[in-house]
C-alpha positions in Angstrom: 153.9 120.7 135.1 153.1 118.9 131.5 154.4 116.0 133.2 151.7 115.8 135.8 149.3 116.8 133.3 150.3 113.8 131.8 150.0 111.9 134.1 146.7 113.0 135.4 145.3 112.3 131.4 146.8 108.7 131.5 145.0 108.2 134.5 141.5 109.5 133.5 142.0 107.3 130.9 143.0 103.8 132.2 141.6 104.4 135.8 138.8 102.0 136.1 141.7 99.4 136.5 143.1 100.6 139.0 141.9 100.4 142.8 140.8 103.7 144.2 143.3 105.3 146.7 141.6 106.7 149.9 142.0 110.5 150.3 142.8 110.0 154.2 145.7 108.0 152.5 146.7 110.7 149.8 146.6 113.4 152.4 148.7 112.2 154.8 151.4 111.1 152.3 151.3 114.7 150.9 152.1 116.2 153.9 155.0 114.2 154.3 156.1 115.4 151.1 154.6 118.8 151.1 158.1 120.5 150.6 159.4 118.1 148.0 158.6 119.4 144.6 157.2 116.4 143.7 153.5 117.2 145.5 152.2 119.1 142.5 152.1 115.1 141.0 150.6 113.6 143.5 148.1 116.1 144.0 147.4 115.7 139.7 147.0 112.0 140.8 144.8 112.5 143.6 142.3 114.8 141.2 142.5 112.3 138.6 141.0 109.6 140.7 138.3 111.5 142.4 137.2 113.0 138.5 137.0 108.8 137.7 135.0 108.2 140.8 132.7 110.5 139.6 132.6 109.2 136.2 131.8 105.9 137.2 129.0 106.8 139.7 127.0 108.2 136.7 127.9 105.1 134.4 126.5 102.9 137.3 123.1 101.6 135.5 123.1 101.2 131.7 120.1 99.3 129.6 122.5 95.8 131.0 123.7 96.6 134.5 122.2 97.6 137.5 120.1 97.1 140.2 116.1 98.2 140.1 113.0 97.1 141.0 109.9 96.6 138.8 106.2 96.3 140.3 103.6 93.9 138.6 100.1 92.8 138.9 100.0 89.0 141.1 98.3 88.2 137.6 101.2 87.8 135.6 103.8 86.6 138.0 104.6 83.3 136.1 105.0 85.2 133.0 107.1 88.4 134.5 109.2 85.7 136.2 110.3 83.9 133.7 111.5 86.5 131.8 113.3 88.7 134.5 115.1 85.3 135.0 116.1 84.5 131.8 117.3 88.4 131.2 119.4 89.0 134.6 121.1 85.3 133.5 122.0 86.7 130.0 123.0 89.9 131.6 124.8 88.9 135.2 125.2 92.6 136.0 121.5 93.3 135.6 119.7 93.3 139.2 115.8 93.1 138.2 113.7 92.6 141.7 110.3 92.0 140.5 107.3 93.0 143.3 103.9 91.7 143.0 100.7 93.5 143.6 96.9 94.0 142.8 96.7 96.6 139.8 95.3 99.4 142.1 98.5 99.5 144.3 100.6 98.7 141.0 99.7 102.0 139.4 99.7 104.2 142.7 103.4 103.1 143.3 104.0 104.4 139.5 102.1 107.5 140.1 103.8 108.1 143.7 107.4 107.5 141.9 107.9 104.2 144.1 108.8 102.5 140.7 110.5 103.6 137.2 108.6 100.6 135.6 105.0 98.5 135.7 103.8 95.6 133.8 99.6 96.0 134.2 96.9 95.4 131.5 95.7 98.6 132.7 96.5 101.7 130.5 97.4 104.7 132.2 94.5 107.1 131.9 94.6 110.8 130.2 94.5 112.2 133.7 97.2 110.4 134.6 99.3 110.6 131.7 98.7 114.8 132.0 99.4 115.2 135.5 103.2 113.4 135.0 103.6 115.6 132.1 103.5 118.1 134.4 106.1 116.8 136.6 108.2 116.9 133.4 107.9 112.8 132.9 107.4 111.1 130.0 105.4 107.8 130.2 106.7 105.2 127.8 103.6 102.7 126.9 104.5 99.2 125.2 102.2 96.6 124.7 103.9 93.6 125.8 101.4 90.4 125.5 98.2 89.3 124.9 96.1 87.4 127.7 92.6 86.1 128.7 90.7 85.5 131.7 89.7 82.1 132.5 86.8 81.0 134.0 87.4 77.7 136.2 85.1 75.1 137.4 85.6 72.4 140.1 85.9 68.7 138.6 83.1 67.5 139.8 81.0 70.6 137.9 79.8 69.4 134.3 78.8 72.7 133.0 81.9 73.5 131.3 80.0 75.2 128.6 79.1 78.6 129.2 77.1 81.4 127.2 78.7 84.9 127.0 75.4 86.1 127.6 75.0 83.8 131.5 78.8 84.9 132.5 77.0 88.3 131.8 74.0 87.8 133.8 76.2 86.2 136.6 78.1 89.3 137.1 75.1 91.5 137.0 73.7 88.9 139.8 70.8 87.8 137.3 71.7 84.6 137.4 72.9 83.3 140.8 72.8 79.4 140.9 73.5 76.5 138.8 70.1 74.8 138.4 69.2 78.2 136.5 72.0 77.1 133.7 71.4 73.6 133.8 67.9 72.1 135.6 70.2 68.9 135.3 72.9 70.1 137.8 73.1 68.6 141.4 74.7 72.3 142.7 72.8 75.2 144.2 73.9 79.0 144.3 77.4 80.0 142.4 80.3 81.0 144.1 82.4 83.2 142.4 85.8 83.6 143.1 88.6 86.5 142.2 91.8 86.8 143.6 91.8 90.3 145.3 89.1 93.7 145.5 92.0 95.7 144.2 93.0 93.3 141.0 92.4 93.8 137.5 91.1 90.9 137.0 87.9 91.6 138.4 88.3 95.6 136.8 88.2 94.0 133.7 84.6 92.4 133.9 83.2 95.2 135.5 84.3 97.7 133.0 83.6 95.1 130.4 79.7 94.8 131.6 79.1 98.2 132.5 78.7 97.4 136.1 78.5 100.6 138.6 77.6 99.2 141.3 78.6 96.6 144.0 78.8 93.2 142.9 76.4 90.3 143.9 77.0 88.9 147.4 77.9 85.4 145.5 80.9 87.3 144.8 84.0 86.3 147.1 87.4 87.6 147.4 90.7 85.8 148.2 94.1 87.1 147.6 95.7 85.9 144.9 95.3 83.7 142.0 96.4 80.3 143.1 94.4 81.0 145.9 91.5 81.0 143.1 92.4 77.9 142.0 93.0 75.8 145.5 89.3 77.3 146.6 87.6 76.1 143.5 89.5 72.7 143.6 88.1 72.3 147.0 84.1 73.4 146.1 82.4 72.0 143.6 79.8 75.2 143.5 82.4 77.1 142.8 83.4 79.5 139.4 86.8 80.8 139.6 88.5 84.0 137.6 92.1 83.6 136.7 94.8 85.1 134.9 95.5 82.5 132.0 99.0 82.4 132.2 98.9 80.5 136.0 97.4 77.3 133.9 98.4 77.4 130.4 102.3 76.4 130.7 102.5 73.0 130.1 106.4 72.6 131.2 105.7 74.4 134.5 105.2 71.9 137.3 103.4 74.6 139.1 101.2 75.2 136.3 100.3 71.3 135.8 99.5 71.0 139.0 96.6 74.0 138.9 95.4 72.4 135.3 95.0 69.2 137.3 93.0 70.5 139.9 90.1 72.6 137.9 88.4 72.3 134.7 88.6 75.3 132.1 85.3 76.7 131.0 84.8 77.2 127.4 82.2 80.2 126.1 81.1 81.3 123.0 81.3 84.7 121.2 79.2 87.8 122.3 76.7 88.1 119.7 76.9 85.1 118.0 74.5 82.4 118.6 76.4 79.6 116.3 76.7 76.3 118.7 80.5 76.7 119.1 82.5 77.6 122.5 85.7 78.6 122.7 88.7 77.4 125.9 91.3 80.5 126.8 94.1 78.9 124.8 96.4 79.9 122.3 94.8 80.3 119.7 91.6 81.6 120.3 93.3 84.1 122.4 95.0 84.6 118.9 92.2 85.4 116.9 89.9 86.2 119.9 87.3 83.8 119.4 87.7 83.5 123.0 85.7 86.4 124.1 88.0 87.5 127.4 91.3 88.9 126.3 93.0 91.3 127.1 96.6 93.1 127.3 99.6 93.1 129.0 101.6 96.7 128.9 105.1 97.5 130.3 105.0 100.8 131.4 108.2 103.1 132.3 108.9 106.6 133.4 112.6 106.5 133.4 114.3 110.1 132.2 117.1 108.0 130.3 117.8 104.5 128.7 118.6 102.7 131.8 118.2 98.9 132.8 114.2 99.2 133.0 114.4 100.3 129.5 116.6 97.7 128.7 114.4 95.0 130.1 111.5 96.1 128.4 113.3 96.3 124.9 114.9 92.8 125.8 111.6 91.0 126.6 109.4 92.6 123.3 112.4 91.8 121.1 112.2 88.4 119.8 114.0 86.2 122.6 111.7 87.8 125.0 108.8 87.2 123.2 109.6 83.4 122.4 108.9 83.1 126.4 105.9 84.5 126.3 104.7 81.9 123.3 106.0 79.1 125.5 104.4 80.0 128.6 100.8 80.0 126.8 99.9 83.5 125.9 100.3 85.2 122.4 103.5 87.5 121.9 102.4 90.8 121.1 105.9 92.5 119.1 106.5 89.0 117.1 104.5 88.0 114.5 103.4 83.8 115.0 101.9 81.6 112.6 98.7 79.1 113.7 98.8 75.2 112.1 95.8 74.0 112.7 95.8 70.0 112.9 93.0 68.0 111.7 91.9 64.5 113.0 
């Protein structure tokens, strides 16, 4: 018997080279044999490969290899695919499938266990947080990026200077047209569009001016970002809300082709009444001088280190966060240095 023990401990060692024997196979060959004396190794073998096919069931997924599925807001979908493609080409055993969806639905497929990871610039609440605790999961919060919320004009629009005070009293429907920001301007009643009732885009204002209530019915809906951007190419009445990273990557043809349809709307600084207006780039998402910025948070509730943990430590490590300083936005794990270029 210590030679089929052995040979079973060879086996559990070196068995993931060799292909897997069928027990249909095994079975019959062992009753063919079943007198021989020889069966006691063939049934050592037989163990041996089952114990392996069990070992490598539970090695399946690792931080590199496996196949999941992520869910993110429509708002970053430039941004979340670039770097799930630049991660499952690194890693060719890594299956990422990102899905894209307004924030509401993003967090309720987290909540419902639909998905082991989010990206959102929603934070999960206390609530929420608790009531997974009590499911015995852990939510692991990482702030990924820092973004902004632009504020597009048609072409043909010259107000593209805008006080943080009127983009307030827009949203609370005290100022609906242009003529009240500009006597000087040939358009009548603002039309503002945001890409979906259920997006965070348009969360974000409300919570940021205290609004309770409905919205103004100058307010209009569509469904996704671009879908912003072709409806206020197409009106010149129009103010569009979109997430920045659709029209600040400059080696994106998709992305040039949005920046050459719109205009991007400069405002100044809550508060501060100093003549200066600030454009949703770089680096006034940076410093915040831009007043609408926000975050971008990867979210997981995985009960090990598996390959949605692995793809969240890959993209806020630093190759992952060199993509999201070439896409436009400001890397939130890397430290980056401003030049500032005078004329």
């Amino acid at each position: 018997m210590s030679l089929v023990a052995d040979i079973q401990n060879f086996i559990n060692i070196a068995c993931h080279n060799i292909f897997s024997i069928t027990t249909i196979v095994v079975t019959r060959f062992l009753s063919n044999i079943y007198n021989s004396g020889i069966r006691y190794l063939f049934l050592g073998l037989m163990f041996s490969f089952v114990s392996c096919k069990s070992g490598q069931t539970g090695l399946q997924e690792t931080p590199t290899r496996g196949n999941i599925k992520i869910t993110a807001d429509e708002s970053f979908r430039p941004l979340v695919d670039a770097e799930v493609y630049t991660f499952t080409s690194l890693y060719t055993n890594a299956k990422v499938k990102p899905q894209y969806k307004p924030e509401f639905d993003v967090i309720n497929d987290f909540m419902n266990d639909s998905v082991q990871v989010i990206v959102t610039s929603k934070n999960l609440t206390e609530d929420q947080i608790q009531y997974l605790r009590d499911t015995n999961i852990v939510a692991r919060t990482i702030t990924f990026a820092h973004d902004a919320l632009a504020l597009v004009i048609n072409k043909e629009n010259k107000d593209t200077l805008l006080k943080y005070e009127s983009v307030k009293d827009i949203f609370l429907g005290k100022v609906e047209s242009w003529k009240e920001l500009d006597p000087k301007s040939k358009f009548g009643k603002i039309k503002v569009i945001f890409d979906n009732t259920k997006s965070g885009n348009i969360r974000y204002f409300k919570e940021l001016f205290e609004i309770e209530n409905d919205l103004p019915d100058n307010f209009y809906a569509v469904t996704s970002n671009p879908e912003v951007v072709e409806f206020v190419s197409r009106n010149p009445d129009a103010l569009g809300i979109v997430s920045v990273n659709w029209i600040s990557d400059m080696d994106d043809s998709t992305s040039r082709s949005f920046i050459r349809k719109i205009i991007k709307v400069a405002v100044s600084r809550p508060f501060i009444n100093d003549g200066y207006y600030y454009r949703p780039d770089q680096g006034f998402i940076y410093d915040k001088s831009y007043p609408f910025v926000r975050e971008i948070y990867m979210i997981t509730r995985e009960t090990f280190t598996g390959l949605g943990s692995g793809f969240i430590q890959w993209a806020t490590s630093e190759p992952g966060q060199r993509i999201v300083l070439k896409i436009g936005l400001v890397p939130a794990t890397m430290p980056i240095r401003l030049v500032q270029i005078k004329n």
